[in-house]
C-alpha positions in Angstrom: 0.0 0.0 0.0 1.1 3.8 -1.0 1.7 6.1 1.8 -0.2 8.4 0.3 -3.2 6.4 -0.1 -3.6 6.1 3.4 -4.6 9.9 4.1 -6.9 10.1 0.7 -8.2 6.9 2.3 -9.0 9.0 6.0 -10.5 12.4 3.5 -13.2 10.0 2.4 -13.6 8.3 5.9 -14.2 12.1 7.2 -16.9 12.7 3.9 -18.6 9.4 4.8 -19.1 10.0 8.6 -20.3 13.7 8.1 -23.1 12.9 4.9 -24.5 10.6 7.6 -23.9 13.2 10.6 -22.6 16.7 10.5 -22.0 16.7 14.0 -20.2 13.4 14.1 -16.5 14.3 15.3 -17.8 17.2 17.6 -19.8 14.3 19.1 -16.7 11.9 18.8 -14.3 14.7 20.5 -16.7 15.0 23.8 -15.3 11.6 25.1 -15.5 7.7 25.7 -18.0 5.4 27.6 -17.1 2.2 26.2 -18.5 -1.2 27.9 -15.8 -3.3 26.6 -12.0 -3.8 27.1 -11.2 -5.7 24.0 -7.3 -7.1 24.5 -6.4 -8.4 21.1 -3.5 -9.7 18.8 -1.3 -7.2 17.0 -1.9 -9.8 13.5 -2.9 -7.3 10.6 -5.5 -9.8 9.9 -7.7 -9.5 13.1 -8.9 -6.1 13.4 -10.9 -5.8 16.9 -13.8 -3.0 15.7 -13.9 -5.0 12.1 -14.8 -8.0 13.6 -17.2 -6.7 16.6 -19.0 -4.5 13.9 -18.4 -1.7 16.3 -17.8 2.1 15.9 -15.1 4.8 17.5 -16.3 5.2 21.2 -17.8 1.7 21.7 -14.6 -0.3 22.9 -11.4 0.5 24.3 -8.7 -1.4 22.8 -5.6 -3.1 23.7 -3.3 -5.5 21.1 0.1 -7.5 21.4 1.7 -10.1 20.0 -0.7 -13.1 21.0 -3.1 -11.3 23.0 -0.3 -11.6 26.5 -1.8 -10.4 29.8 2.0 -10.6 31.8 1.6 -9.1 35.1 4.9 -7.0 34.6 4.0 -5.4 31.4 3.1 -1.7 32.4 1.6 -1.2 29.1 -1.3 -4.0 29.0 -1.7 -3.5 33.1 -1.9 0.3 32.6 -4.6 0.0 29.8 -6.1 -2.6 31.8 -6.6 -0.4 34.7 -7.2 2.8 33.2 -10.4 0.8 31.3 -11.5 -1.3 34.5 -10.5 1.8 37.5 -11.6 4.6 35.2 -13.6 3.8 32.1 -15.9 1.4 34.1 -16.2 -0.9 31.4 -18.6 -4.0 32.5 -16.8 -6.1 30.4 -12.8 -7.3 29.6 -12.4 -9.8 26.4 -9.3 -11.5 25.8 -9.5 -12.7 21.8 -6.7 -14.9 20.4 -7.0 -16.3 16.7 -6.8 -19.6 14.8 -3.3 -20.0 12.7 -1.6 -17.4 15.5 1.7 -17.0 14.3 3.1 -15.7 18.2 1.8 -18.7 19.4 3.3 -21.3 16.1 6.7 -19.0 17.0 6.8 -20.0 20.4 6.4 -23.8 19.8 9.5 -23.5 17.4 13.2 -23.8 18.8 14.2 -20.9 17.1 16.3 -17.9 18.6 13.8 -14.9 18.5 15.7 -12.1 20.0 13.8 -9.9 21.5 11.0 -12.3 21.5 12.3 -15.0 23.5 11.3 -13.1 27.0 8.0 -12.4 25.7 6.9 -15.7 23.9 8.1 -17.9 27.2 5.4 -17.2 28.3 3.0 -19.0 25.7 5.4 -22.0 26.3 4.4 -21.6 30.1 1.0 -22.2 29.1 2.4 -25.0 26.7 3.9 -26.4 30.1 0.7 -26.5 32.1 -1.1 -27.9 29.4 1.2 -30.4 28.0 -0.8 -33.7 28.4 -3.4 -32.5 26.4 -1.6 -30.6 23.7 1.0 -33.7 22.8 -2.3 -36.2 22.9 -3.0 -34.2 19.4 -1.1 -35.5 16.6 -2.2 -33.1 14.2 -0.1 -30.3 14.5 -2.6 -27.4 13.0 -4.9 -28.7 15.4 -2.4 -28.7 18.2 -1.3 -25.0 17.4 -5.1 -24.2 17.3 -5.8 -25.7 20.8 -2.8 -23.6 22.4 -4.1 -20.7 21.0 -7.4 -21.5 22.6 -5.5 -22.4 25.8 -3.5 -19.3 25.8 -6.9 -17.2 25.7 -7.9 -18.9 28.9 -4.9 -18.2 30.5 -4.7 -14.5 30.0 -8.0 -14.7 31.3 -6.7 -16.1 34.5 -4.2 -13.5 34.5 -6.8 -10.7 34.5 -9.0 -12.4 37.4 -5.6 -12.7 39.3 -5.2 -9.0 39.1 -6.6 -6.2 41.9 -8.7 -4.3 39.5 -10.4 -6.9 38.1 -11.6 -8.2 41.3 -12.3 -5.5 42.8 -14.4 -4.3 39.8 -16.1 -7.7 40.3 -17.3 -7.0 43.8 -18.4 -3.6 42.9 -20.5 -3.8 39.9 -20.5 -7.6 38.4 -17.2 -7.0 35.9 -17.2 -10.0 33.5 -14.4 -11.8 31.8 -14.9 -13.5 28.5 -12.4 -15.7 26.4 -13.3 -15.6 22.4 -11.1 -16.5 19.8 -11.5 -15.5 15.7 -11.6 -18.1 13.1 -10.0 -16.0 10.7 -11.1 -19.4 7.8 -14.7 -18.4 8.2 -14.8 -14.7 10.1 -16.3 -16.4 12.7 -16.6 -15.2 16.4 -16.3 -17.7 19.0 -17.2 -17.7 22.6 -15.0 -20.2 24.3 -17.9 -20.7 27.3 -14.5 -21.0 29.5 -16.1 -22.0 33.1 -13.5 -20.1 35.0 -14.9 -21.3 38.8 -13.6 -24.8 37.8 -10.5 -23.6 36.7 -9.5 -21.3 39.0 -10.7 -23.3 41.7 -7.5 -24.5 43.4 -5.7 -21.6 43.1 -8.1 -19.1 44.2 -6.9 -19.1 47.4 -3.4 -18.0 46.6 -4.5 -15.1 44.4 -7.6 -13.6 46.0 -7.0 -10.4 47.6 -10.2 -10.1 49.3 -11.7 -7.1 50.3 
């Protein structure tokens, strides 16, 4: 793609939004309510508001590579609080996709620079998960399921975290796993039951009142 193509591409963006509302940007400029925190993959392919069918306003966005939630990165814990503390969102969506190449990267014993810190941590979830993953001998399949498993442990992450349960307490906040099937454009709901996984380590992580 041209450069330049990119800001002819935003004049008739701005043309669009105004034939259907002249007062769309003042409107747009007055501030955010959003009900979701939508934490996302960086992949080109899997744009968040694309595939929710949503518009500017309606969900505050956070993507990395393979959708992480690591308790010592500022950046997804700052966006994370700032959504849950100060946005009040209701809801916090972790979305990974099929064919993920972060998580295909981390299965490989490759050197990755600068992503070797960052992609351990998908092997982690490789780790508690292994049983199940090598009972699949089809290796798509297997890299699928990972990225499935991966969602749900980010989502463990999050209910781990201050915020998230406090937010819970307070007001019902509500953590849902989804991954995109980027083969069909299909949005799935992964139904994760999170009381029976987090069941025997709830202990250690709740922080109580």
């Amino acid at each position: 793609m041209e450069i330049e193509k990119v800001f002819k591409n935003n004049e008739k963006w701005i043309a669009e939004k105004l034939s259907v509302d002249a007062n769309y940007f003042e409107n747009l400029s007055k501030g955010q309510s959003p009900e979701i925190l939508y934490i996302g993959c960086s992949d080109s392919r899997v744009t968040a508001e694309d595939l929710m069918g949503v518009q500017p306003g309606e969900v505050f966005v956070h993507r990395n590579i393979a959708n992480m939630v690591i308790s010592i990165d500022l950046n997804v814990m700052s966006v994370m609080n700032y959504a849950v503390d100060h946005l009040k969102v209701n809801h916090v969506v972790v979305c990974g996709h099929y064919f993920c190449g972060g998580v295909k990267a981390a299965m490989q014993a490759q050197d990755l620079g600068i992503l070797n810190p960052w992609l351990r941590n998908i092997r982690d979830v490789y780790r508690l998960h292994k049983k199940e993953l090598n009972a699949i001998t089809d290796e798509n399949a297997r890299y699928n399921r990972l990225v499935e498993l991966n969602v749900q442990e980010q989502c463990v992450n999050l209910i781990k975290t201050a915020a998230v349960q406090k937010a819970y307490r307070e007001r019902n906040l509500q953590v849902h796993g989804w991954v995109f099937d980027i083969h069909s454009g299909k949005l799935i709901d992964l139904k994760i039951n999170f009381k029976e996984v987090l069941k025997d380590i709830m202990e250690i992580y709740n922080l109580g009142e």
